[in-house]
SEFIZA-3560 file (N, C-alpha, C; in Angstrom, 3 decimals):
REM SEFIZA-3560
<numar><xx>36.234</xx><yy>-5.737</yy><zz>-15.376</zz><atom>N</atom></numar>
<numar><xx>36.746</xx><yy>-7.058</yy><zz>-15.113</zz><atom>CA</atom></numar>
<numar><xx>35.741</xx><yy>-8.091</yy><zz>-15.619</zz><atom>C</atom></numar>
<numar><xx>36.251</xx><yy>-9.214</yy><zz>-15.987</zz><atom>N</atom></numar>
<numar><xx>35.446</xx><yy>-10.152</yy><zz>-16.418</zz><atom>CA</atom></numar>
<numar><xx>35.496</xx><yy>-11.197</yy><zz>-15.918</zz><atom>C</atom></numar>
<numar><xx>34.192</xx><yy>-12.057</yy><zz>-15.544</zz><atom>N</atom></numar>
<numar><xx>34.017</xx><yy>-13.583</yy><zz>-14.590</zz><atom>CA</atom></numar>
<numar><xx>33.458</xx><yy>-14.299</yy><zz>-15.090</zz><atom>C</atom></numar>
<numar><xx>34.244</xx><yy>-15.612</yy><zz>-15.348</zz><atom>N</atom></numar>
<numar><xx>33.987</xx><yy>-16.788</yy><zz>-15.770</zz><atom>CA</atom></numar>
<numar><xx>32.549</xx><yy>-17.403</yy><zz>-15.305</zz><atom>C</atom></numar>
<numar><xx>31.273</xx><yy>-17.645</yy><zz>-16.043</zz><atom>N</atom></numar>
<numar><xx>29.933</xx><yy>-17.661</yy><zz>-15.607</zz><atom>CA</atom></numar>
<numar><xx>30.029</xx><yy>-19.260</yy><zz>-16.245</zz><atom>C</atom></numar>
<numar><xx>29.319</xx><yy>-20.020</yy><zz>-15.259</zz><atom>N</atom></numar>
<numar><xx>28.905</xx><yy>-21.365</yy><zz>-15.730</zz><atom>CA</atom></numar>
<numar><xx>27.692</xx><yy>-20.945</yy><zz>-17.030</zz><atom>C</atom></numar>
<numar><xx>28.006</xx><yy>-21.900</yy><zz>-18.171</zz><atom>N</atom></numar>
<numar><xx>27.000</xx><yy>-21.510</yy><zz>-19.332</zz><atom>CA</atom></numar>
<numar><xx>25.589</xx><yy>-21.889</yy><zz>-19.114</zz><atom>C</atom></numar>
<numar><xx>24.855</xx><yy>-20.255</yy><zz>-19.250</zz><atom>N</atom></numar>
<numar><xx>23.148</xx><yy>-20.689</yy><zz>-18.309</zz><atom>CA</atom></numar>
<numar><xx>22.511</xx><yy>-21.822</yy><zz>-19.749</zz><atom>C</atom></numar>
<numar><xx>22.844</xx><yy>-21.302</yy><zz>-20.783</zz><atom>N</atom></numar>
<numar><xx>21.708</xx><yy>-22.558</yy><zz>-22.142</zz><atom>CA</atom></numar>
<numar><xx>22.304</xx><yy>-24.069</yy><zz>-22.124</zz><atom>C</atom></numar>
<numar><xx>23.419</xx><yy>-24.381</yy><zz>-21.275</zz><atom>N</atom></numar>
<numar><xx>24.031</xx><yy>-25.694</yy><zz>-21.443</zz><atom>CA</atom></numar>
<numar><xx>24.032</xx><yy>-26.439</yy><zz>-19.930</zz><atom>C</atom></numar>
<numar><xx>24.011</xx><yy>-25.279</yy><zz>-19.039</zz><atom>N</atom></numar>
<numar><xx>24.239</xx><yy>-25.337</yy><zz>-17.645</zz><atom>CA</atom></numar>
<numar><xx>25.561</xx><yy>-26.325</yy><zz>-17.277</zz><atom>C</atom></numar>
<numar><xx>26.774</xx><yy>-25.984</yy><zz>-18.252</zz><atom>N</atom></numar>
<numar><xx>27.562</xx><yy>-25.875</yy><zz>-17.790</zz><atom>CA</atom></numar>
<numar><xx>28.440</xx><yy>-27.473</yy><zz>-18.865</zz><atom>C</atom></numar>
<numar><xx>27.214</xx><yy>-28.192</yy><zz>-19.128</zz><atom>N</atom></numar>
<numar><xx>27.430</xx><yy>-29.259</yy><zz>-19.964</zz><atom>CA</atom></numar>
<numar><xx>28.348</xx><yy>-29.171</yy><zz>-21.497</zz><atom>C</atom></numar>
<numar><xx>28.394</xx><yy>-27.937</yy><zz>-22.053</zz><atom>N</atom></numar>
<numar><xx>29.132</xx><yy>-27.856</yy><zz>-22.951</zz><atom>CA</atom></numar>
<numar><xx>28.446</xx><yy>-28.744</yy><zz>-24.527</zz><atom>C</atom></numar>
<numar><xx>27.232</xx><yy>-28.768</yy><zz>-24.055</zz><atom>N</atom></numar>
<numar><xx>26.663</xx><yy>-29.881</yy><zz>-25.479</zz><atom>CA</atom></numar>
<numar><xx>25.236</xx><yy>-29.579</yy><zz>-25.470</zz><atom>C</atom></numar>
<numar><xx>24.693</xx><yy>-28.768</yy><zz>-26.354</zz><atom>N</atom></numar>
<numar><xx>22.996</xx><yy>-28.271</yy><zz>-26.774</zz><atom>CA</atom></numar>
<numar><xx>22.114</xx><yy>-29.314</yy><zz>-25.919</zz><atom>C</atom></numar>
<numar><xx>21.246</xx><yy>-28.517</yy><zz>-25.379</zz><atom>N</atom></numar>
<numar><xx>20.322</xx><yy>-29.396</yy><zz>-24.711</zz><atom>CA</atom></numar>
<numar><xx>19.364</xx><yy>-30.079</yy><zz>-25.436</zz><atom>C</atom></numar>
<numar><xx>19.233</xx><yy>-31.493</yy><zz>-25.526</zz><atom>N</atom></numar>
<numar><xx>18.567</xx><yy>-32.330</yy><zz>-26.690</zz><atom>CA</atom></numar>
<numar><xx>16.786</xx><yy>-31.668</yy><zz>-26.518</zz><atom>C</atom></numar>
<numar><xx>16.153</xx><yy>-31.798</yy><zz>-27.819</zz><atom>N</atom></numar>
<numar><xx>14.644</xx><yy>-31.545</yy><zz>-28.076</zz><atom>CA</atom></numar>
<numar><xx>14.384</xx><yy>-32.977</yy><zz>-27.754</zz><atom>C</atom></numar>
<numar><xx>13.034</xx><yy>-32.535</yy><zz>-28.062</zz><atom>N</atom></numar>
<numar><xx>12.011</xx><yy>-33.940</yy><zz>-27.663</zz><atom>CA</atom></numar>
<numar><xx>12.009</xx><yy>-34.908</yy><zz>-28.691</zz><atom>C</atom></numar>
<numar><xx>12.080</xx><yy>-35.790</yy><zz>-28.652</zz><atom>N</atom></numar>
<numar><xx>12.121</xx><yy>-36.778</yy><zz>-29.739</zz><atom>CA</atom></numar>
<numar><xx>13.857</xx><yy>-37.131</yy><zz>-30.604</zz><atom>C</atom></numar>
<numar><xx>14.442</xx><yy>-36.475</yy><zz>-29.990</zz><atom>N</atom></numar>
<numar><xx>15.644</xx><yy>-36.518</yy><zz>-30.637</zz><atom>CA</atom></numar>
<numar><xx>16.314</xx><yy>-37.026</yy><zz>-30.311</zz><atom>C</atom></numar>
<numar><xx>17.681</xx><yy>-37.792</yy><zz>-31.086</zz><atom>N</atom></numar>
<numar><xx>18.383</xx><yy>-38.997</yy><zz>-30.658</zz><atom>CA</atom></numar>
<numar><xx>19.412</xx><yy>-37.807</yy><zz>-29.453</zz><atom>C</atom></numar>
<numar><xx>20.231</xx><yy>-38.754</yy><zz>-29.130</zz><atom>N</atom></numar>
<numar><xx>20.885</xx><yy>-38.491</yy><zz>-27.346</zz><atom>CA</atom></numar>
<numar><xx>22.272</xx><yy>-37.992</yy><zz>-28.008</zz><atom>C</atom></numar>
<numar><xx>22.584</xx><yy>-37.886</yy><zz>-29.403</zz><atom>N</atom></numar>
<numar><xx>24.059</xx><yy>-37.629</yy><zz>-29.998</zz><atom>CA</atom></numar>
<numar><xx>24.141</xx><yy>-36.445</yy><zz>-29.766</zz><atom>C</atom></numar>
<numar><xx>25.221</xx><yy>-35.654</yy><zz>-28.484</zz><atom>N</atom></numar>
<numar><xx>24.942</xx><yy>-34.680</yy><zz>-28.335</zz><atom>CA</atom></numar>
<numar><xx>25.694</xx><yy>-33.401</yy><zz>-29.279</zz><atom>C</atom></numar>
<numar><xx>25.171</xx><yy>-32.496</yy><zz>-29.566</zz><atom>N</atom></numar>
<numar><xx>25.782</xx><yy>-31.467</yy><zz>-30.162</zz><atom>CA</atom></numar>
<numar><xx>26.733</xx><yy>-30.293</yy><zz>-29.349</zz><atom>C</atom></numar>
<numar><xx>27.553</xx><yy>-29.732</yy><zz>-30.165</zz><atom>N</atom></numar>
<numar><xx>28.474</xx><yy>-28.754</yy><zz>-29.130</zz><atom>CA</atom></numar>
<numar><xx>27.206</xx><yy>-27.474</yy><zz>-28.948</zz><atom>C</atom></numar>
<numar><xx>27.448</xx><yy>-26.917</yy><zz>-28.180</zz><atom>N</atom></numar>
<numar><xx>26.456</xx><yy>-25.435</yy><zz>-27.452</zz><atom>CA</atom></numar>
<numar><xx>26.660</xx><yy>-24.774</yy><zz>-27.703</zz><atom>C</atom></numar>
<numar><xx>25.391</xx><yy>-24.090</yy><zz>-28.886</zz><atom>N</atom></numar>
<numar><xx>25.724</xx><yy>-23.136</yy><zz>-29.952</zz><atom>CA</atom></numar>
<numar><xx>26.416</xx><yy>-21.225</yy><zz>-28.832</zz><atom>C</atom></numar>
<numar><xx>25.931</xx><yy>-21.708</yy><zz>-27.477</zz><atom>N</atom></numar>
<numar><xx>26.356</xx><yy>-20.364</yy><zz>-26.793</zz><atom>CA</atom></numar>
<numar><xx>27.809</xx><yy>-20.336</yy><zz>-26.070</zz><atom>C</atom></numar>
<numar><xx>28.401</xx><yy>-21.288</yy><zz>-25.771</zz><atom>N</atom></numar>
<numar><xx>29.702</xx><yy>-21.253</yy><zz>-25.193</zz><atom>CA</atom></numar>
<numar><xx>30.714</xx><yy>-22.163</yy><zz>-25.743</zz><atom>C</atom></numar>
<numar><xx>30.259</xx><yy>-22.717</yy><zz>-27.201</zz><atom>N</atom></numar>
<numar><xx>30.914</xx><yy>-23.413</yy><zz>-27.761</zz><atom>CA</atom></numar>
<numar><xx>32.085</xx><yy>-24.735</yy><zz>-26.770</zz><atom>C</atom></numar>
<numar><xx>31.220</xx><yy>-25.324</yy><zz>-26.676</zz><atom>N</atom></numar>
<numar><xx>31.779</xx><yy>-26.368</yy><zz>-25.797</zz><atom>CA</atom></numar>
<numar><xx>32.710</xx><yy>-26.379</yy><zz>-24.219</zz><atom>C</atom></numar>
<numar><xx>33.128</xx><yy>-25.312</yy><zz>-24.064</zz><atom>N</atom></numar>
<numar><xx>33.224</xx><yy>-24.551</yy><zz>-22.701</zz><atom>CA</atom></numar>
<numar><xx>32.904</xx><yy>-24.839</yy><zz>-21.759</zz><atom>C</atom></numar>
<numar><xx>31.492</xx><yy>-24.878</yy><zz>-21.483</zz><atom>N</atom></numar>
<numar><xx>30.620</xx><yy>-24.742</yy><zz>-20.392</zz><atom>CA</atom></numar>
<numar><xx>30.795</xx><yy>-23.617</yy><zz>-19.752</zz><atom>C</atom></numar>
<numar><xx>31.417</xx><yy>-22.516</yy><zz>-20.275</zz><atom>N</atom></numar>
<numar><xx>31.475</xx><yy>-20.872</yy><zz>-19.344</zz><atom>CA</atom></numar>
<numar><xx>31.387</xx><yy>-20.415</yy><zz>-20.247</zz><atom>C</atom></numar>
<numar><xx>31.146</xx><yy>-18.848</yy><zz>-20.170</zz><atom>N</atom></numar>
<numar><xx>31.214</xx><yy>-17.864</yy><zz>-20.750</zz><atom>CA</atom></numar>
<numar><xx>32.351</xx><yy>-16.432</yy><zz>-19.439</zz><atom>C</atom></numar>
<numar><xx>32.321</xx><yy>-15.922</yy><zz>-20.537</zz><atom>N</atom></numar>
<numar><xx>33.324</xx><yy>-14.834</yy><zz>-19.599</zz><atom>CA</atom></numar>
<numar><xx>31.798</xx><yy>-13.716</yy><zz>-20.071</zz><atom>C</atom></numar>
<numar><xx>31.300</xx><yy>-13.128</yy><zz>-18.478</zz><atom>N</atom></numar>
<numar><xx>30.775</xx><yy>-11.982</yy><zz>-18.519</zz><atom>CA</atom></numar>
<numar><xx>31.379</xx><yy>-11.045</yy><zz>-17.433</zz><atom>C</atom></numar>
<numar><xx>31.237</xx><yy>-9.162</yy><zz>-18.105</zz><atom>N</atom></numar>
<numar><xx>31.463</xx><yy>-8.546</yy><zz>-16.845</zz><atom>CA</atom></numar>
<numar><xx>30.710</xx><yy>-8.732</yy><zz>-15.803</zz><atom>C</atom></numar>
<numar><xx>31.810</xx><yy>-8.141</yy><zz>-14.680</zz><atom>N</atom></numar>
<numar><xx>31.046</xx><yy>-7.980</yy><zz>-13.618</zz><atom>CA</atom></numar>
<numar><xx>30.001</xx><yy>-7.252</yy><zz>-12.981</zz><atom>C</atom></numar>
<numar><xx>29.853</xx><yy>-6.647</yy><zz>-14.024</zz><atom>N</atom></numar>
<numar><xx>28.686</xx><yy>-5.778</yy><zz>-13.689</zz><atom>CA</atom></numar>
<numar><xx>27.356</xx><yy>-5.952</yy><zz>-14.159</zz><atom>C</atom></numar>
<numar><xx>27.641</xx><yy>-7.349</yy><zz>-15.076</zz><atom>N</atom></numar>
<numar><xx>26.309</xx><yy>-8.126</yy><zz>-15.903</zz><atom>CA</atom></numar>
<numar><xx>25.142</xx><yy>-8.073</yy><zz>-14.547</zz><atom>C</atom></numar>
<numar><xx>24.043</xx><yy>-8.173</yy><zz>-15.439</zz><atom>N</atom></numar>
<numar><xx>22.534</xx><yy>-8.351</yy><zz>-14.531</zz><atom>CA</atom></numar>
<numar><xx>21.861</xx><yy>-9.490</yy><zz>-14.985</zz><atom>C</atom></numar>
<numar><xx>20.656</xx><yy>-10.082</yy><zz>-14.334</zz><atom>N</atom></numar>
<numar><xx>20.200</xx><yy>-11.169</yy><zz>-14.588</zz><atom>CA</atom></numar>
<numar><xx>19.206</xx><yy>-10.689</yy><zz>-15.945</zz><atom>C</atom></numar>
<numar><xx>19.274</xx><yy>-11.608</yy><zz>-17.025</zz><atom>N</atom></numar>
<numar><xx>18.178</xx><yy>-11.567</yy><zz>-18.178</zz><atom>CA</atom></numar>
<numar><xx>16.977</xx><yy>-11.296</yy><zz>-17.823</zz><atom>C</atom></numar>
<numar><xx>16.083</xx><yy>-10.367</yy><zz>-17.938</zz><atom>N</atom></numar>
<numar><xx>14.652</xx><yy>-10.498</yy><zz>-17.443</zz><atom>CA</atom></numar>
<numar><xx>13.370</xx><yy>-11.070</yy><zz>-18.384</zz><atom>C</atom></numar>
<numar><xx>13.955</xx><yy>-11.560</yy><zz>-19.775</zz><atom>N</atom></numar>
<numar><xx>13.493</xx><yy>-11.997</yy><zz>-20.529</zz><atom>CA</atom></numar>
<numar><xx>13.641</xx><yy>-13.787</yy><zz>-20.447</zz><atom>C</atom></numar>
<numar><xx>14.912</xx><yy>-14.060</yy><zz>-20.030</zz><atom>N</atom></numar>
<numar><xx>14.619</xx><yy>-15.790</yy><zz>-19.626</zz><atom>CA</atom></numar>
<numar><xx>15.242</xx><yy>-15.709</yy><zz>-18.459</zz><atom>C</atom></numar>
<numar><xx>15.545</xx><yy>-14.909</yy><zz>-17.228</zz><atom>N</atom></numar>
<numar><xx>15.245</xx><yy>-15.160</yy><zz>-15.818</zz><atom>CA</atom></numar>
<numar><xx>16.639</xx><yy>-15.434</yy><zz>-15.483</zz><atom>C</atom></numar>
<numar><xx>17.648</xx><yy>-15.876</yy><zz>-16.289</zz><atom>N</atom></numar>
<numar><xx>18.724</xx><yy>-15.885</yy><zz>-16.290</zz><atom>CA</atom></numar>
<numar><xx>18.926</xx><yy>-17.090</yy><zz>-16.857</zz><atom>C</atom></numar>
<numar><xx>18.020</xx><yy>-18.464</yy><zz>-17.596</zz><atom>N</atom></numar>
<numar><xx>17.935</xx><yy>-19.944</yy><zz>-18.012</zz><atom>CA</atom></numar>
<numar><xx>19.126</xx><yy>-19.953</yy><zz>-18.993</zz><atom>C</atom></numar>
<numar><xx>18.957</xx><yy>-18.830</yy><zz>-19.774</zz><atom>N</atom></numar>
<numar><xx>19.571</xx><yy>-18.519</yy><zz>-21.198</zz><atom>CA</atom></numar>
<numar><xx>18.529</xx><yy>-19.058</yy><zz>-22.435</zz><atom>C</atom></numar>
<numar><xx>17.861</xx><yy>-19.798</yy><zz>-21.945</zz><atom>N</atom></numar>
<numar><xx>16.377</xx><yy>-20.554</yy><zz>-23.684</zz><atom>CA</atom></numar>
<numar><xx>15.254</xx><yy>-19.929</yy><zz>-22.790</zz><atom>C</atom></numar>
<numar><xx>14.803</xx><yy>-20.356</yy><zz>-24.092</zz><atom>N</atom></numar>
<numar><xx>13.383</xx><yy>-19.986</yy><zz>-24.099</zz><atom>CA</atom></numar>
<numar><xx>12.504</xx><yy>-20.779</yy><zz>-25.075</zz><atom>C</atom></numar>
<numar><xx>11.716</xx><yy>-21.171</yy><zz>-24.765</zz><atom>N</atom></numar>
<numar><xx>10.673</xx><yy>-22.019</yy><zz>-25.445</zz><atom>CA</atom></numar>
<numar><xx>10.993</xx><yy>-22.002</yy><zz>-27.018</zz><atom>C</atom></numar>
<numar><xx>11.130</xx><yy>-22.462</yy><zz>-27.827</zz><atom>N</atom></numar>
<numar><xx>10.464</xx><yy>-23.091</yy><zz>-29.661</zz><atom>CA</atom></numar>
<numar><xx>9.385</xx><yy>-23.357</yy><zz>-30.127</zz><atom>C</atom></numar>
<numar><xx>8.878</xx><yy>-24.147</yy><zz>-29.557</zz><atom>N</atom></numar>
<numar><xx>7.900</xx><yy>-24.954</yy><zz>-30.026</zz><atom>CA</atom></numar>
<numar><xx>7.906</xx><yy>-26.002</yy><zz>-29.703</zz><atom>C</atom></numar>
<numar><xx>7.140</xx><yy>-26.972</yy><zz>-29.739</zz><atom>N</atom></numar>
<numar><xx>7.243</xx><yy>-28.625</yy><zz>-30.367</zz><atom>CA</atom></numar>
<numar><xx>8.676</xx><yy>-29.152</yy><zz>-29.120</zz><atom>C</atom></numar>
<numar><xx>8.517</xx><yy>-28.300</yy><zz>-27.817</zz><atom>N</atom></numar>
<numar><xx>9.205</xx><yy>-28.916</yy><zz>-26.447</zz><atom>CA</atom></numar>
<numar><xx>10.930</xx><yy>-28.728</yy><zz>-26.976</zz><atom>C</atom></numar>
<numar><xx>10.892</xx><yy>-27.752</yy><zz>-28.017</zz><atom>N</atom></numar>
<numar><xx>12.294</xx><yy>-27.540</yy><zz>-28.178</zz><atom>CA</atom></numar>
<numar><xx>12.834</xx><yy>-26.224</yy><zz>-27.623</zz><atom>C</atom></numar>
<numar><xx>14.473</xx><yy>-25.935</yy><zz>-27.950</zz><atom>N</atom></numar>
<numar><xx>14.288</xx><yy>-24.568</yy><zz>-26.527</zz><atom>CA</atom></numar>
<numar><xx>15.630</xx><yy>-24.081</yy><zz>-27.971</zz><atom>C</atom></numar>
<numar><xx>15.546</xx><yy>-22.438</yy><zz>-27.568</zz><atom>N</atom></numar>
<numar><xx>16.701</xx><yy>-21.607</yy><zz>-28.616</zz><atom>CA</atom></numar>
<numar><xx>17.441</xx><yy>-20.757</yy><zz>-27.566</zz><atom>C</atom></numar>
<numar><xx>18.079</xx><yy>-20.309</yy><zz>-27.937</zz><atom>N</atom></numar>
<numar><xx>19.076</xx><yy>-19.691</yy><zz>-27.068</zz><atom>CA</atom></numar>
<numar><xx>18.455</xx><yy>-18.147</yy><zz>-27.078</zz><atom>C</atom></numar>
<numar><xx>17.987</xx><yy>-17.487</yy><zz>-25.810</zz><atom>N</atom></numar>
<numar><xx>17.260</xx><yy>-16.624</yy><zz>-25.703</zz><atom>CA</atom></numar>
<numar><xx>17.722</xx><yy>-15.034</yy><zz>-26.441</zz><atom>C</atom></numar>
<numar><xx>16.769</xx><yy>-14.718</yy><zz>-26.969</zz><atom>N</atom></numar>
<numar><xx>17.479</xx><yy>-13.849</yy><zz>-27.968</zz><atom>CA</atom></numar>
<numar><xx>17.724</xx><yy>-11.921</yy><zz>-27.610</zz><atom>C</atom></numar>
<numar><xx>17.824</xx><yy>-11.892</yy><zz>-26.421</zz><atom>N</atom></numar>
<numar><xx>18.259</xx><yy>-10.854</yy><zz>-25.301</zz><atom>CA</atom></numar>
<numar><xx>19.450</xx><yy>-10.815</yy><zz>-25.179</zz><atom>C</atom></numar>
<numar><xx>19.994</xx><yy>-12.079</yy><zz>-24.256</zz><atom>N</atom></numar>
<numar><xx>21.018</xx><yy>-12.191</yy><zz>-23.873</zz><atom>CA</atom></numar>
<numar><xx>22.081</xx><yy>-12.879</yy><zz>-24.832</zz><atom>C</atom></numar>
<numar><xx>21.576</xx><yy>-13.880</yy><zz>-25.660</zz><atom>N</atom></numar>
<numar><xx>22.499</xx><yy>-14.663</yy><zz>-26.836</zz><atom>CA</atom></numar>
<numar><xx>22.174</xx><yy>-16.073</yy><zz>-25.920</zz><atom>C</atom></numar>
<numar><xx>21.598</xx><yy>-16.438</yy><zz>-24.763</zz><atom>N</atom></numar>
<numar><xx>22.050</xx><yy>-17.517</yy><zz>-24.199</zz><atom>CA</atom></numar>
<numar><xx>22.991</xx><yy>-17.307</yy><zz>-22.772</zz><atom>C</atom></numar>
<numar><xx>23.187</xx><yy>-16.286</yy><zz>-22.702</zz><atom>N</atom></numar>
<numar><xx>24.507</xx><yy>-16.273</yy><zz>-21.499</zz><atom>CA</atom></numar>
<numar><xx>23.532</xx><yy>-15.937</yy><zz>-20.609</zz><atom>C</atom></numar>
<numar><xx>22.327</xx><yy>-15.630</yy><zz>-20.097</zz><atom>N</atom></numar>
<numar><xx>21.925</xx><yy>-15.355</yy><zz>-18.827</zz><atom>CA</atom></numar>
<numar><xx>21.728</xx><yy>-14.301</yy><zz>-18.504</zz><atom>C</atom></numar>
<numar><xx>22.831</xx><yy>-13.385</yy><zz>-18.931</zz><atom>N</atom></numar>
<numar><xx>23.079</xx><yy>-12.064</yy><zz>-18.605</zz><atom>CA</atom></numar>
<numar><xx>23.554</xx><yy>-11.123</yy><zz>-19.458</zz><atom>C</atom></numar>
<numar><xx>22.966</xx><yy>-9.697</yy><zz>-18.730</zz><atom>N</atom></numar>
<numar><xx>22.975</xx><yy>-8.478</yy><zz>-19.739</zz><atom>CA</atom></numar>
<numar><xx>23.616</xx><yy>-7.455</yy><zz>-19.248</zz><atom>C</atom></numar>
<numar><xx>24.539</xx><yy>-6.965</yy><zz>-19.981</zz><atom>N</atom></numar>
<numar><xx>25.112</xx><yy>-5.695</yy><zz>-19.590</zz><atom>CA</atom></numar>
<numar><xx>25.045</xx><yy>-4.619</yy><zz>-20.413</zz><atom>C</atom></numar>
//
């Protein structure tokens, strides 16, 4: 079965979380494509690589979509 998960890299916003220095025009969310959910099973577990955030650090105060999970939080 599969459950509608609020999107952990957008937290639910549906629009890339802006970097530092960057104008406020927001972009669609390269992980749930504007959504704000993702459908995971139910038997998904929490990411132990980003804790369940879905990013993870860049550089230069910018964040990528954690490359474990794709961004969704969770792993099955």
């Amino acid at each position: 079965m599969m459950n509608r998960k609020r999107c952990a890299y957008c937290r639910g916003q549906g629009s890339a979380p802006p970097g530092i220095g960057e104008p406020s025009a927001p972009e669609p969310c390269p992980v749930c494509n504007q959504r704000g959910y993702n459908l995971v099973p139910s038997d998904a577990v929490l990411c132990s690589l980003c804790q369940g955030s879905g990013r993870v650090a860049a550089g230069g105060g910018d964040w990528k979509p954690c490359p474990d999970c794709g961004g969704i939080g969770s792993r099955w």
